[in-house]
N, C-alpha and C positions, 0 to 999 in steps of 0.2 A: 745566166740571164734568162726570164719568160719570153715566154714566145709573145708577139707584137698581137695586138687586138685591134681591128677595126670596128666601129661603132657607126649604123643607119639609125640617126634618131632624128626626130621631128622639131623643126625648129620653128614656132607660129606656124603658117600656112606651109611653109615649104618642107624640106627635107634637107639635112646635113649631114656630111663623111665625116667622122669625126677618130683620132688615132686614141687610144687607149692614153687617159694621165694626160692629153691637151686638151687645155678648155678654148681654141679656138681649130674651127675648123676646115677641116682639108679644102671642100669644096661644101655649097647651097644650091638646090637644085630643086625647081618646083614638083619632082614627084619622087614617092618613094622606090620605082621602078628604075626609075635614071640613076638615082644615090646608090641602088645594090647593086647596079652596073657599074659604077665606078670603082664603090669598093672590092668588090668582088676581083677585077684586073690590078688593083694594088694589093691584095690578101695573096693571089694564086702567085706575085710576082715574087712576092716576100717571104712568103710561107707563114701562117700564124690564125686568129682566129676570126670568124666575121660572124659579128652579132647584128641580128635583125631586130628594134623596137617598135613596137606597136602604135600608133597614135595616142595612147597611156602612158606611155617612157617604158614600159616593161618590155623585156627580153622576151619575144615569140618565135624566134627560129637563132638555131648556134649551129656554125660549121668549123672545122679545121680544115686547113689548106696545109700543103707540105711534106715534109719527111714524118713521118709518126714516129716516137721515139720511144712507145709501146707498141709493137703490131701484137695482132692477134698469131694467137699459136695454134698452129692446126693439126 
């Protein structure tokens, strides 16, 4: 199974948490500050990814949370 994606996208004036593959979402929140705070404590909790959207719908910041199932080798 892929690892779980959370999604901060802009929804009209506000901001919404949205899960990867549901089109309704977690939480609406009028800034995009409060939405990457909410996602963020549901990503670190789950492990998996959290995408930041721009006020253009486009992906501007991508993190993984979790066990890495590549680490690097040193």
């Amino acid at each position: 199974m892929g690892r779980r994606g959370i999604h901060v996208t802009p929804r009209g004036k506000k901001w919404a948490v949205v899960s990867s593959g549901s089109l309704r979402a977690h939480r609406v929140v009028p800034t995009q500050k409060e939405a990457k705070e909410i996602a963020l404590g549901q990503v670190k909790r789950s492990g998996g990814e959290l995408y930041i959207h721009g006020r253009n719908g486009r992906i501007r910041e991508r993190n993984t949370y979790g066990k890495d199932p590549y680490p690097p080798k040193r």
